[in-house]
N, C-alpha and C positions, 0 to 999 in steps of 0.2 A: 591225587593229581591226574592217573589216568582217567578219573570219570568225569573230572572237569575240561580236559579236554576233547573225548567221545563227545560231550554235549555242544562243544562248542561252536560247529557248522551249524547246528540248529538254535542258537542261542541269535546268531548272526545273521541269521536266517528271518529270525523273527524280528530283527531292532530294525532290519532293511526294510522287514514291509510294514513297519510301524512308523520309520522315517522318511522316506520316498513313496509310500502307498498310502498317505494321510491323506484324510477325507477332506476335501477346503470347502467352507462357508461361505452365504454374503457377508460382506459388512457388516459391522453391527455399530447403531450411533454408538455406543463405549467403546468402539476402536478409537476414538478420536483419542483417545487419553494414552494411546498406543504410539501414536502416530507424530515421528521425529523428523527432523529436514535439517541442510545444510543452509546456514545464509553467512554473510561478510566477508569472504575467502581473500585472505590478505598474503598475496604472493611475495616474498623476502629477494629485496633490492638486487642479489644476485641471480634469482628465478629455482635456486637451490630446495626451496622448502615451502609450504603453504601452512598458514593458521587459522583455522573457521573456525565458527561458533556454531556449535552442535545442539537444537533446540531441543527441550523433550518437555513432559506434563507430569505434572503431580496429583494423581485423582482422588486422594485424602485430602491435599490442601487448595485443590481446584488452581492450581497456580501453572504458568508461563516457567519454563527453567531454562537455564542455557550454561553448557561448560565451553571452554578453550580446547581444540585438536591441533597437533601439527602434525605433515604429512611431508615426507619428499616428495619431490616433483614426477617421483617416478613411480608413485605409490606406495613405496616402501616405507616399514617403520612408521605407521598409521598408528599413534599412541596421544593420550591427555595429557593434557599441559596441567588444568584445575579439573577438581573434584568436587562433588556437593550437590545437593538441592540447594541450588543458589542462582541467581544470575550475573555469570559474566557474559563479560560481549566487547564489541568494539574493540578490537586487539588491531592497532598501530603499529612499525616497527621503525624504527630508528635507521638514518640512512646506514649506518656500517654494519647494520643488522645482527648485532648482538644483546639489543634490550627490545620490547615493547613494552608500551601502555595498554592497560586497558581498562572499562569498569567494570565495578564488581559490587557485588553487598555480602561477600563472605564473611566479613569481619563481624555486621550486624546488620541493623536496618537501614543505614546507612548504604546512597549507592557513592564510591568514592573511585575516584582513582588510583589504579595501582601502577605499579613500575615493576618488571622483571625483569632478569637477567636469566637470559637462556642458556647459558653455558653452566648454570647452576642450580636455577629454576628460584630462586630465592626473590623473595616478592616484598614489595613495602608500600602502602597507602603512602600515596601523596598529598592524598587531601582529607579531609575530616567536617568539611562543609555539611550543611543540612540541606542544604542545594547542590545537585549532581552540573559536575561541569558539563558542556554540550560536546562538540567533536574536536579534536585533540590534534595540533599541529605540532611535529617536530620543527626544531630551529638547525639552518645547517649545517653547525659544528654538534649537534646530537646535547648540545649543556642544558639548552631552554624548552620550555613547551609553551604554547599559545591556545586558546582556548575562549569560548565564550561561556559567562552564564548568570541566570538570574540574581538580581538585587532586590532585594524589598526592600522598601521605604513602608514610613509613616505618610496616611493621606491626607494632607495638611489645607485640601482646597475643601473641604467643608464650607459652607455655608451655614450647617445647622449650628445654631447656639440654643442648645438641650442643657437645663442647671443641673448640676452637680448633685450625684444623688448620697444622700447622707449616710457615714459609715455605720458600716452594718447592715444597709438597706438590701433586700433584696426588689430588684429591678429585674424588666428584661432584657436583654442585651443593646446594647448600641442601634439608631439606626442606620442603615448602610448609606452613604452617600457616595453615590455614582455621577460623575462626570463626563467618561470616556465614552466613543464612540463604540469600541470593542469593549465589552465589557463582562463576559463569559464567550467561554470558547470550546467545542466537543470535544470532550474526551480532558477538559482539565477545571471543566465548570467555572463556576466567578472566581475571573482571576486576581490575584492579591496585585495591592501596590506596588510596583517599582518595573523595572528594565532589566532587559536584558546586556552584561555589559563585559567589556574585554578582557581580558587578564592572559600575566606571563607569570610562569612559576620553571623555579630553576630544577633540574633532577634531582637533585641532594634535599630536597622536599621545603618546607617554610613554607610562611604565608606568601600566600599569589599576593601578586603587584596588580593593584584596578588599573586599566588606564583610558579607559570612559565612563565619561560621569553625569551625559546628558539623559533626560527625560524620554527619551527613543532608545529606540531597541536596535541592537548591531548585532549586524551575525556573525559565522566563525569564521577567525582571521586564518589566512597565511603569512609565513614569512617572507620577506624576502631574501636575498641570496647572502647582500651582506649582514643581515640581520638586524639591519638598524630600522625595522618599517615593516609596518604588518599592513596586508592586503584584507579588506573583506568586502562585505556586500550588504547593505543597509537602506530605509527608507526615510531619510530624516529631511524630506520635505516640509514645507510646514503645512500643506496639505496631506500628509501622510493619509489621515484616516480618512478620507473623501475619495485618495486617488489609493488606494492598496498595493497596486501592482507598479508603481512609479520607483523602482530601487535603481541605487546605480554601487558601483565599485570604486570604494574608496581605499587611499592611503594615508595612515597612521606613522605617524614619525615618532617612535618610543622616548626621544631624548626628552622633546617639548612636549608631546600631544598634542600636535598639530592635524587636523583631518586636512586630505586635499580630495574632493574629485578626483578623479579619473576618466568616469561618464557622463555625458548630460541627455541623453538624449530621452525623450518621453518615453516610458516603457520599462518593463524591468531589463536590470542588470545584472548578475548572479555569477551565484558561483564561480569566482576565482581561479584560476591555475597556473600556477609558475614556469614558466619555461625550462629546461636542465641548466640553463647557463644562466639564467633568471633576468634574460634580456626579454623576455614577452611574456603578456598574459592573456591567458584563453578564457571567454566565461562565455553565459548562455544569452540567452533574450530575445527579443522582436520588439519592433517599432506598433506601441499599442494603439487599435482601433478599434476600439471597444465591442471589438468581434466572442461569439463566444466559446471559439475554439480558434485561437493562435497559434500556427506552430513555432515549436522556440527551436531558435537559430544559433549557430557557434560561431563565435568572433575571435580574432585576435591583434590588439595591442601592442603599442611598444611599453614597457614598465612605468616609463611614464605617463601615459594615458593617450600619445597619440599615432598617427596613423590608423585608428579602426576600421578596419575590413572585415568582410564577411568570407566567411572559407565553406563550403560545401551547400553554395544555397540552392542549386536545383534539386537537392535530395527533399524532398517534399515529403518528410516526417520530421518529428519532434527529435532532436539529440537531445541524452543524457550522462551523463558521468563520465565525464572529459578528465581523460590523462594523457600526459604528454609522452609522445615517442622518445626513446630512451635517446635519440641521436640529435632531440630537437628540429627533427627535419619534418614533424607530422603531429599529427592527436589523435589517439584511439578515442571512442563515442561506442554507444551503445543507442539503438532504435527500436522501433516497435512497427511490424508493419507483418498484414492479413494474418493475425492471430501470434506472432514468432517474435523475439525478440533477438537481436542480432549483434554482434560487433563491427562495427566500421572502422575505416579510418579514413581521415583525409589529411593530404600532404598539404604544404604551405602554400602550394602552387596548386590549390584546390580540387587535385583529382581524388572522387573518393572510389575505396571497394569495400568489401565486405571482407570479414576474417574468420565468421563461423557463425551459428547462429543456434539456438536451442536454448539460451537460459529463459529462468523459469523458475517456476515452482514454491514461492515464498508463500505466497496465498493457500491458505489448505481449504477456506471455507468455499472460495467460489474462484472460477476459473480465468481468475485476472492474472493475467501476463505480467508477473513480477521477477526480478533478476537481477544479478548484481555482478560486477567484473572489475580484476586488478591485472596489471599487467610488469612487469619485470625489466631493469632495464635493456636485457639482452632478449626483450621480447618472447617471454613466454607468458602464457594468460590462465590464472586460472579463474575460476565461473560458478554460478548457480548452477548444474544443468538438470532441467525439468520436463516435464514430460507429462503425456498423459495418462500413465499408468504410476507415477511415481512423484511424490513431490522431491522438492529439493535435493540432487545430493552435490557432491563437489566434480565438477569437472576439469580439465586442464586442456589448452591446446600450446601446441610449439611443432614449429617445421613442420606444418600442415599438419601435424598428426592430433584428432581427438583422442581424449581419457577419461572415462567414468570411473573414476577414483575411491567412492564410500557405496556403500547399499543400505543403508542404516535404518530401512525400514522393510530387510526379507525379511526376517523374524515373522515379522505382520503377513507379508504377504504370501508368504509359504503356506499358513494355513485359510488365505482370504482369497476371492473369487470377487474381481471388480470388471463393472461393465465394460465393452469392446466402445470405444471412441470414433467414430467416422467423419470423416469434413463433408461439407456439401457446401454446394452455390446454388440457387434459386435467383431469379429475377421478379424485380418488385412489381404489382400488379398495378402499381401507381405511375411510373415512369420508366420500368424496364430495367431500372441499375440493378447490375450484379450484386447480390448480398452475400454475405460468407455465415456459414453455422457449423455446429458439432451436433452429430444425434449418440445419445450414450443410450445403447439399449442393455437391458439386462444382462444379470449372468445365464450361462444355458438359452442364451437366448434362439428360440424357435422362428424363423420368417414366416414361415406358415401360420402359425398361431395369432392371433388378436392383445393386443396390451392397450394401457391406459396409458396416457401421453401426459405430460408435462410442460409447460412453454415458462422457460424459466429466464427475466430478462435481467439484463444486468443494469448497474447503476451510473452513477456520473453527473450527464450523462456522457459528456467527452471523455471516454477510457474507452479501454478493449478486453472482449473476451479473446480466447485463444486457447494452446494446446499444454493444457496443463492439470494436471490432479485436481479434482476438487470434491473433497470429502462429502460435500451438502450434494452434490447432484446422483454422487457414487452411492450415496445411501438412499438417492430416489429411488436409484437405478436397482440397487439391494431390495429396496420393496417391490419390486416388480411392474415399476413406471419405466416407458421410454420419455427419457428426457433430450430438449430440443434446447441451447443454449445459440445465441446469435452476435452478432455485430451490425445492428441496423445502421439508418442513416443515424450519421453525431457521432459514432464511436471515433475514434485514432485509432491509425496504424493505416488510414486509407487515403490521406493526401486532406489539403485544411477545405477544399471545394467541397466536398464529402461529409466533411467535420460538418460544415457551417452551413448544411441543406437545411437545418433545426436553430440557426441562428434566429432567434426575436421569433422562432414558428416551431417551440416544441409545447408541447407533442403535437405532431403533425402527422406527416405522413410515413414515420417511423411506423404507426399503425399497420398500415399497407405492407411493408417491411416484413414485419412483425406475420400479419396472418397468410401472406404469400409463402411464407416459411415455416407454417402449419399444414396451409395446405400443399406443399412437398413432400410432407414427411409423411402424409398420410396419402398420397399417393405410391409409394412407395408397399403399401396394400398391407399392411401389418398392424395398424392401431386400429382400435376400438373408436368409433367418432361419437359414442354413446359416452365415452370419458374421456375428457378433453380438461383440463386443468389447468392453470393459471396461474403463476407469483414472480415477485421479484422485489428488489429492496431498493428503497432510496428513488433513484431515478429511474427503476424499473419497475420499483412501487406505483409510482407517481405514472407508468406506461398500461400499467396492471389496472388501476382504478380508471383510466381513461378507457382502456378495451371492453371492460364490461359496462360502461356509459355508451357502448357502442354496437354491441353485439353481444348475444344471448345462447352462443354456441359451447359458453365453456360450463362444466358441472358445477363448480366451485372455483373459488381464486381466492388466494391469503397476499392481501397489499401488507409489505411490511414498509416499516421506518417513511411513510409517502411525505409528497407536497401533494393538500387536497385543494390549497386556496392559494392561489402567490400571492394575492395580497397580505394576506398576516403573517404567508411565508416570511414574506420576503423586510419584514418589519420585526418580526419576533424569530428568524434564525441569526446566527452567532457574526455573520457579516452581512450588514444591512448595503452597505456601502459598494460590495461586489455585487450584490444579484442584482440592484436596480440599477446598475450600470452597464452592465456584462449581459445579462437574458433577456433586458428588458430594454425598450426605446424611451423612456422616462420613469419617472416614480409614479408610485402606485394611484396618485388622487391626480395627476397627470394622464395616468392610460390606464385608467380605467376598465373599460373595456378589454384592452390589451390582455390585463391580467383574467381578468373571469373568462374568457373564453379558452384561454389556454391552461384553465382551473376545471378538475376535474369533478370539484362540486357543481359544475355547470351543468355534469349529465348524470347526475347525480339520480332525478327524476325517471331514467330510462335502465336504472337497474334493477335486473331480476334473481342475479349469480348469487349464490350464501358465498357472502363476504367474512374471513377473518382480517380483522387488523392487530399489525404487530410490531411493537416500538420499544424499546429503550424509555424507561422513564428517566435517563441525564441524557438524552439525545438533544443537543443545543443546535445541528445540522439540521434535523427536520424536525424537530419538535413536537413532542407527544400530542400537543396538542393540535396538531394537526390531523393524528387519526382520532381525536376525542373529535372532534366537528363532524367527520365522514363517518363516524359509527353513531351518533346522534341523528346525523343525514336518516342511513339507511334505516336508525331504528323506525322513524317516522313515514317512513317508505313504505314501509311492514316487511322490512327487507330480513331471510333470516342471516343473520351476523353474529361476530361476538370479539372483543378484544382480549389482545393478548398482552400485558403490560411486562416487560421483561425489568426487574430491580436492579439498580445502580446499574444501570447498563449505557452508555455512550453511543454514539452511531455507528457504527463498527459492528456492535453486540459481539464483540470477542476480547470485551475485557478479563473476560474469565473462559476455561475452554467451556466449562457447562452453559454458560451462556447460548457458546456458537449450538452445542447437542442439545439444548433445549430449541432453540428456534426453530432448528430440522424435524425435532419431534414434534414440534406443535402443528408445521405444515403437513407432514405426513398425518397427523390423526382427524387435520379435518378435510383433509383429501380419499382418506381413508375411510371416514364417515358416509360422503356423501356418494362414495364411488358405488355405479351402479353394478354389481356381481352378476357375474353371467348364465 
């Protein structure tokens, strides 16, 4: 015993500089399978307790996971609710806040809903369907639940009369006959026959009650206060598929199934919210003018559908995720505005302010401002809150005070080393408007020294970059790229003037935008302008392919997921009926013109950059074949190129995490290729 204590200061000695003197690394793309976040944070009706869903990865089974946490308000007693490589999620709570719903696929393959009780933890499927029900309303005595969710039918509007082929034959399968306007959709391919449709199912479990039965699609209802009538939001025009965005807020009468309006007005109508005493309801929208950046506006109603007014309309951003003030006297909102995502509120008497701002962090792959927020009826909120060193964790504010509650990704960062994040603004060489960006330079990064640059644009193109982790750029930044992320003209978060500089004229002079904000960065006297590089996905693809039709300053560029033609875009993506109304001043054999000039196969001729292309082959958004045209382009070109076809992969390319880790490696090997060594 005394030798094992003699030894002991130096025993201690050694674990200290083994645990606090650890060497840290960059990044490495297999961090990604490392790499956990908070999202759905569902604060309990009395503000007492928090339940989020804790994301993490499976790198044997390439799969998405997610368990159940709850938390006090005050970070104490931080413990799981479920266990498992599984995924649950969407955890509800009951107004007297002793049960939640939530789903799950614990049981098998099946994703179902379950029902708990917290004061026991004992769980029971409610449903057993082959189809997952959508989002999950309490009724408000806590007996019923409401819900929406898909029906298949048999497609019975066939035309083809094919004879009967004789038993035992073998045949090839059926042929498909399509009718619908929408008729495949990203990320769920061609989609089967039937609607989406309403149902109540009681807590004590049984079969759900349908109680829509038409050919259209209804979204998820609320209840109302007496319960006799569910509130939702739907497009059952008879021009549905022509006009898309034409929804209004209807009421459902459970006795009869009677539908009544509530809205009429042109434009959508959304998302629902009951008032506490369930005399008003709040939902979203604008009056549409087939702009292609709308900001959506907050309303509220009387239950019955009249007096509609608008509440906070000089805030000149998009509102999201309307709940009601616990006293009925207001609406907490959430916004997006110069990179930050924020809480608002506005009274009924339409004064708004702000209540904190910092969520964040849902995105791992690229730095889109994602966030999510609940609030309590005694007004405490908890949050995404995200950052640029950190994705997701759970935050809380109450009586002014913030809380970073989980860190559920030091483990990782204790031994990892991720690039310093900076804002900048430049003015555009075009017209002088202030632009906003982020430069991530390396780890150890040296000012003195020389790097290779990356101009990395984002997609949309109406969204926003902002101040947030993003694993794809962190791992530029790991290989030794300074990376430039931006918000040119088009993005949100900068007012709808801003948005709609690119209305009926993108890509335009987003260009401009775009190389004013190169050339800042490389004034700033630290990049190499012998490597200068280029990508971006979707509608940053589609910015990417247009800059090198224009200029020959960058080494290489990887266009991924692009539009190279809007015309067969805009005929062979998954909504034909939005892009030639919305981006465009007529259809395609109408304008003509319109389209090809603002097609990047137009400058097709004037490339000289080694081009990768890189797509999803189920991308039904921009369509593989749209880089199979522009790598046939440049083959003819004598351009050198090469495609990247990523399998069963959707437009997202984060159906699976290898997915998002292969994309990043693809770009870095062939930026890494042609990069010139010094």
């Amino acid at each position: 015993m005394k030798r094992i204590v003699s030894y002991l200061p130096i025993l201690l000695l050694l674990f200290s500089f083994e645990t606090f003197g650890q060497t840290k690394s960059n990044l490495t793309l297999l961090d990604l399978f490392d790499l956990e976040y908070v999202s759905d944070p569902q604060i309990s009706p009395d503000g007492s307790k928090i339940i989020y869903v804790r994301n993490f990865k499976d790198i044997m089974t390439d799969s998405d996971l997610s368990n159940l946490w709850m938390v006090n308000f005050d970070g104490s007693q931080n413990r799981p609710l479920t266990q498992g490589n599984q995924r649950d999620f969407m955890p509800r709570w009951s107004h007297d806040g002793s049960k939640i719903v939530f789903k799950s696929n614990m049981q098998d393959e099946k994703m179902k809903l379950f029902l708990m009780w917290l004061d026991t933890k004992e769980t029971v499927a409610l449903t057993n369907s082959a189809i997952a029900p959508g989002e999950v309303s309490w009724s408000a005595d806590d007996k019923q639940l409401a819900f929406s969710m898909f029906v298949p039918k048999e497609n019975k509007s066939t035309l083809l009369k094919i004879p009967t082929k004789p038993e035992g034959a073998k045949w090839n399968d059926a042929p498909i006959y399509i009718d619908q306007m929408i008729y495949r959709s990203d990320g769920a391919g061609y989609l089967k026959s039937g609607n989406t449709q309403i149902f109540t199912l009681g807590i004590d479990g049984g079969k759900p009650t349908q109680l829509t039965f038409s050919e259209l699609n209804h979204g998820n209802p609320i209840w109302s206060k007496d319960g006799k009538s569910l509130i939702f939001s739907a497009n059952l025009h008879e021009k549905h598929e022509l006009e898309p965005l034409n929804s209004e807020v209807y009421q459902l009468t459970i006795a009869d199934g009677k539908i009544t309006p509530l809205t009429k007005r042109f434009g959508p109508d959304s998302n629902p919210v009951l008032s506490p005493d369930g005399s008003k309801i709040a939902y979203l929208g604008f009056d549409d003018r087939f702009q292609g950046y709308q900001v959506t506006k907050l309303y509220v109603m009387n239950a019955d559908g009249t007096d509609s007014k608008i509440l906070g309309g000089d805030l000149d951003r998009d509102i999201e995720n309307i709940i009601w003030e616990g006293n009925g006297r207001g609406i907490y909102f959430q916004y997006g505005e110069h990179g930050d995502i924020k809480i608002g509120h506005v009274a009924l008497t339409g004064k708004v302010r702000t209540i904190t701002n910092g969520l964040g962090g849902l995105d791992l792959g690229r730095p889109y401002v994602v966030g999510q927020f609940t609030v309590s009826a005694n007004n405490r909120f908890s949050y995404t809150l995200g950052g640029t060193e950190h994705p997701a964790d759970l935050g809380t504010w109450g009586d002014g005070n913030t809380n970073r509650l989980t860190r559920v990704n030091e483990d990782l960062f204790n031994s990892r080393k991720i690039g310093s994040v900076e804002e900048i603004w430049w003015e555009s060489s075009f017209d002088k408007r202030k632009v906003q960006g982020w430069i991530i330079t390396p780890p150890d990064f040296d000012p003195n020294k020389k790097y290779p640059m990356i101009l990395e644009i984002h997609g949309g193109p109406f969204t926003m970059y902002g101040k947030s982790f993003t694993y794809e750029l962190q791992s530029m930044a790991a290989a030794g790229y300074v990376v430039l992320y931006t918000n040119p003209r088009g993005s949100t978060g900068y007012g709808e003037e801003f948005g709609n500089l690119i209305h009926h004229n993108y890509p335009s002079n987003d260009y401009d935008d775009l190389m004013s904000g190169v050339d800042a960065v490389i004034a700033k006297g630290y990049i190499d302008t012998k490597n200068l590089f280029v990508t971006g996905g979707s509608g940053g693809g589609v910015l990417t392919a247009w800059i090198i039709g224009k200029t020959d300053r960058f080494k290489a560029a990887v266009v991924a997921k692009p539009v190279i033609n809007w015309y067969s875009h805009s005929l062979y993506a998954d909504n034909p009926a939005f892009f030639t109304k919305y981006w465009f001043p007529g259809k395609p054999w109408e304008e003509t013109e319109n389209y090809m000039k603002r097609s990047p196969i137009s400058l097709v001729g004037n490339v000289k950059t080694p081009t990768m292309l890189l797509t999803g082959e189920s991308d039904f958004r921009t369509p593989i074949g749209e880089s199979e045209q522009y790598y046939a382009a440049l083959k003819l070109e004598e351009v050198e190129t090469a495609m990247v076809r990523i399998p069963n992969a959707s437009h997202g390319l984060v159906d699976k995490p290898s997915m998002l880790m292969s994309k990043v490696a693809a770009i870095l090997s062939w930026f890494d290729h042609y990069k010139e060594k010094p």
